[in-house]
C-alpha positions in Angstrom: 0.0 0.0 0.0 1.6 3.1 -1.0 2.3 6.5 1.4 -0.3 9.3 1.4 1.4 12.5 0.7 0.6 13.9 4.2 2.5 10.5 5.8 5.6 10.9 3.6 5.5 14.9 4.5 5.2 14.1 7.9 8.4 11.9 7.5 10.1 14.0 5.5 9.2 17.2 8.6 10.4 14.8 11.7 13.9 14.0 9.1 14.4 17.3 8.5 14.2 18.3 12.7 16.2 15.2 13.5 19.3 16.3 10.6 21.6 19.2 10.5 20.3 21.4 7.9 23.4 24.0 6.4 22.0 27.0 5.4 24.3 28.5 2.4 22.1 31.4 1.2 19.1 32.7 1.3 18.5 35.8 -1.4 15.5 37.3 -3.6 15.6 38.6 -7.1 13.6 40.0 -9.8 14.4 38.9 -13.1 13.1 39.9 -16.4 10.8 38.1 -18.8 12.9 35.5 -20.9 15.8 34.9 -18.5 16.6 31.9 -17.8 19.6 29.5 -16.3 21.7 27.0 -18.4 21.0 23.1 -17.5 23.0 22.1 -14.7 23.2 20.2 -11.4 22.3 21.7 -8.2 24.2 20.8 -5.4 22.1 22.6 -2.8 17.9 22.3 -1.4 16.5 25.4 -2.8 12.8 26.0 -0.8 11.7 28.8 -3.2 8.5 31.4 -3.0 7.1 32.9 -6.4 6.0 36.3 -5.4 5.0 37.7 -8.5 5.2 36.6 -12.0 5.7 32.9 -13.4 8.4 30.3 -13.8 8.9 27.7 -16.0 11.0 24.7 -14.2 12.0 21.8 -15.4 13.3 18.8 -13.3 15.3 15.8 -14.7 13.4 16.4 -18.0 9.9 17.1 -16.3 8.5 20.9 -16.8 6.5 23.3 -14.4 4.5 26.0 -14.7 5.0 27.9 -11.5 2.9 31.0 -10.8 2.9 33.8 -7.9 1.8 32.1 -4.5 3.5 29.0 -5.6 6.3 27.3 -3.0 8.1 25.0 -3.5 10.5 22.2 -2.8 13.8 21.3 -5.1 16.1 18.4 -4.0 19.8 18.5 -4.3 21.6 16.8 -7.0 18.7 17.4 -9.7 19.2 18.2 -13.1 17.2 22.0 -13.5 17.0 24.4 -15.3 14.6 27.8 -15.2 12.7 30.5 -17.1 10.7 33.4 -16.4 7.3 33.0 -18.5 5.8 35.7 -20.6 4.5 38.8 -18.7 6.2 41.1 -16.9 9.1 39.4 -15.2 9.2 36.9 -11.9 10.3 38.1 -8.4 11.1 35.2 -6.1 12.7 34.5 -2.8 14.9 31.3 -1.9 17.1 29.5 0.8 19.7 27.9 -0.3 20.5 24.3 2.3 22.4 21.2 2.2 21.9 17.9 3.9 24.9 16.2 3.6 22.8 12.6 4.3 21.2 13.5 0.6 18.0 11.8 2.1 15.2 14.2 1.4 13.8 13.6 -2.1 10.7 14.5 -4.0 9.9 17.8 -5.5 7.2 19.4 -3.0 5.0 22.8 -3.6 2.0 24.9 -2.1 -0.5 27.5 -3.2 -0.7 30.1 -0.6 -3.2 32.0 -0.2 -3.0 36.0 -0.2 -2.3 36.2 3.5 0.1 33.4 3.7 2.2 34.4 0.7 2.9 37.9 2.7 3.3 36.0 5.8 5.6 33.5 4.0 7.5 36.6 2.4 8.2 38.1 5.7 9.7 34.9 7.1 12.2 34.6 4.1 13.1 38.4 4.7 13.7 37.7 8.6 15.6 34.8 7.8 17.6 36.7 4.7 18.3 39.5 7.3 19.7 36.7 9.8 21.9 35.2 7.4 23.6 38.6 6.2 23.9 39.5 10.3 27.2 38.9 12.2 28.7 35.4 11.2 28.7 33.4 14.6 27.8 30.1 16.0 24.4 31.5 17.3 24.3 32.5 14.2 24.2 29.3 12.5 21.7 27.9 14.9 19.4 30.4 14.8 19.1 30.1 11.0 18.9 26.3 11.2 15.9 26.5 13.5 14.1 29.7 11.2 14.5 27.4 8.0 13.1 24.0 10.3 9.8 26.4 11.3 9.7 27.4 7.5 9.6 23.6 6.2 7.9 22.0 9.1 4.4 24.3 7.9 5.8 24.3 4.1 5.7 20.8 4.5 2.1 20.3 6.8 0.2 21.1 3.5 2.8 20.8 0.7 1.4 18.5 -2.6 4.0 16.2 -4.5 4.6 18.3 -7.7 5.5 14.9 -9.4 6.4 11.0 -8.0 9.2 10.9 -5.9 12.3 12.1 -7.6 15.4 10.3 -6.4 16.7 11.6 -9.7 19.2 9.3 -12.1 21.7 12.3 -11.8 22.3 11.7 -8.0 23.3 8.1 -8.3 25.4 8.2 -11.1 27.7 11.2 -10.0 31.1 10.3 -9.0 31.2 11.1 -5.0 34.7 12.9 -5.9 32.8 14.7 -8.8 30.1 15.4 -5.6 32.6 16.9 -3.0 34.3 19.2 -5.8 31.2 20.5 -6.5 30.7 21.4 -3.3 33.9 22.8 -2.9 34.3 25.0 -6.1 30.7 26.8 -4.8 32.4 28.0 -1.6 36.0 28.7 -3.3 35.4 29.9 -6.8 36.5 33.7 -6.2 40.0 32.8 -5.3 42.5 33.5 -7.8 43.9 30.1 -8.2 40.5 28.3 -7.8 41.0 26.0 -10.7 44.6 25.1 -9.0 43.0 23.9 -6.2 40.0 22.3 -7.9 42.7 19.8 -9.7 44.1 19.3 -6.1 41.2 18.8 -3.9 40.0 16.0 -6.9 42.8 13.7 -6.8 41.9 12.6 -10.2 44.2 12.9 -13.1 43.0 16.2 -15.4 41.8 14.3 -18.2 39.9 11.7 -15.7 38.6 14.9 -13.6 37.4 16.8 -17.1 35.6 13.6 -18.1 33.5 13.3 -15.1 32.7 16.7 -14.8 32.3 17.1 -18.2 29.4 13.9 -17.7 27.7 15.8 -14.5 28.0 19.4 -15.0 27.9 19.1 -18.7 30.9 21.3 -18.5 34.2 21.6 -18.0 35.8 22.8 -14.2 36.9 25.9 -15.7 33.3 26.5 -17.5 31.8 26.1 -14.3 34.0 28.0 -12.4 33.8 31.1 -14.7 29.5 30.0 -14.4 29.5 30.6 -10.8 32.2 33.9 -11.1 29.7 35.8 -13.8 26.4 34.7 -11.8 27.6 36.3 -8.7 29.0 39.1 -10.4 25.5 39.6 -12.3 24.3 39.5 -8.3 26.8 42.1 -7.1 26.2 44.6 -10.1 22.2 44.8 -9.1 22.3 44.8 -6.0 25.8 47.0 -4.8 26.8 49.7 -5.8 30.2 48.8 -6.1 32.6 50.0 -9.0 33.5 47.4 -11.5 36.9 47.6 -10.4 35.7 46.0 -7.1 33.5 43.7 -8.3 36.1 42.2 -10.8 38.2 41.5 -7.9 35.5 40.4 -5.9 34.8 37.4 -8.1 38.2 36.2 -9.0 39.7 38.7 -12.0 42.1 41.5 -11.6 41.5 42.5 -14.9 38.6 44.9 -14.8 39.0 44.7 -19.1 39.2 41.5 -19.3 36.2 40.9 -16.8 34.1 43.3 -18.8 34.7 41.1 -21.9 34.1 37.8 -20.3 30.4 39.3 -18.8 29.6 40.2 -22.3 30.1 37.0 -23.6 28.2 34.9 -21.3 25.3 37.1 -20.3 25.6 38.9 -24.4 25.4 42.3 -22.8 27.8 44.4 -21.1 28.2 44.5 -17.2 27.2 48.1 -17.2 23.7 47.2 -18.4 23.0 45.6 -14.9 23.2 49.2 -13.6 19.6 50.2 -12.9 18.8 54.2 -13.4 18.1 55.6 -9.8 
């Protein structure tokens, strides 16, 4: 006899209070109609909230039409990738966690009503203002327990969005492929991150590009220069930080050459980002 949905949510609540949840980020954005994200492997829980707008997500193969109101559940080690629907552009919230027991699967979501959408919106802003406050080990807890509240009622009344998704892509990753990732998201502004990359592996170069290359659909210093742009796209709308600075910030010295590199990959120039006051 097969699990209701509120007895498998109710498991999944009690794992997630019994396990160490790692909060990594928790952020909001708007972005404009037609952007989107290239396919790729997440590494990271992202527990998301559509404020306005619509998204178009796609899991593993499997697209979803997401609209304002909508939360909603992504495992790690999924293949995804994203786009904002026709209309006006999307504005969405996220957190950002990791298990590192990989045991939470399925892909979850909620409509919320008016009243819990602002209410929901308010927790992700308390618990974005926590994670930018004073790193310290109170810190940490506090964050873990705000996110547990958050999932414990996300997940009293969350739907599956599909059947259980223990996706293909997280059992045929290489576990060395699995802790680079992991590492290159917390070290890919440092100069010499590709360097390391190689050392942290322990896998010949040509091994290491083929397993990446197989997961990530990419090569290391692809995905390194991925994560360098994306949080440079970050810093440029939401700082007001020259581009000197925010060169350097993500891993270049070369303002010229950074400029170059943002026009290529995002096919518009850095200084487009800038927002008229």
């Amino acid at each position: 006899m097969l699990a209701s949905p509120a007895s498998t949510n109710l498991q999944f609540a009690a794992e997630c209070l019994r396990k160490k949840l790692d909060v990594s980020n928790v952020d909001r954005g708007f972005f404009m109609r037609g952007e989107t994200t290239r396919d790729e492997i997440i590494t990271t829980y992202r527990f998301i909230l559509i404020i306005d707008g619509e998204l178009r997500y796609t899991l593993d193969g499997t697209e979803f039409r997401l609209r304002a109101g909508t939360q909603f559940l992504v495992p790690a080690w999924v293949r995804r990738v994203w786009t904002t629907a026709a209309g006006a552009g999307c504005r969405i919230t996220w957190c950002e966690f990791d298990d590192p027991s990989e045991s939470i699967r399925g892909f979850l979501r909620r409509r919320l009503s008016p009243a819990e959408r602002k209410n929901e919106s308010a927790a992700y802003a308390s618990l974005r203002k926590l994670h930018l406050s004073e790193d310290n080990d109170w810190r940490a807890l506090h964050l873990e327990a705000a996110l547990k509240v958050m999932l414990t009622r996300f997940l009293q009344h969350a739907q599956p969005a599909a059947s259980v998704i223990p996706s293909m892509a997280a059992s045929t990753i290489h576990p060395r492929i699995k802790e680079v990732l992991r590492w290159v998201h917390d070290h890919f502004a440092e100069r010499d991150a590709l360097t390391q990359l190689m050392q942290v592996a322990e896998l010949s170069p040509n091994y290491l590009r083929g397993l990446f290359l197989d997961a990530a659909l990419c090569t290391p210093h692809e995905y390194i220069e991925r994560l360098r742009l994306r949080h440079a796209r970050y810093l440029l709308r939401e700082s007001n930080w020259q581009m000197k600075r925010i060169a350097a910030e993500v891993g270049y010295d070369d303002p010229l050459y950074f400029s170059r590199l943002y026009r290529r990959f995002w096919k518009y120039p850095p200084s487009a980002e800038r927002r008229p006051a």
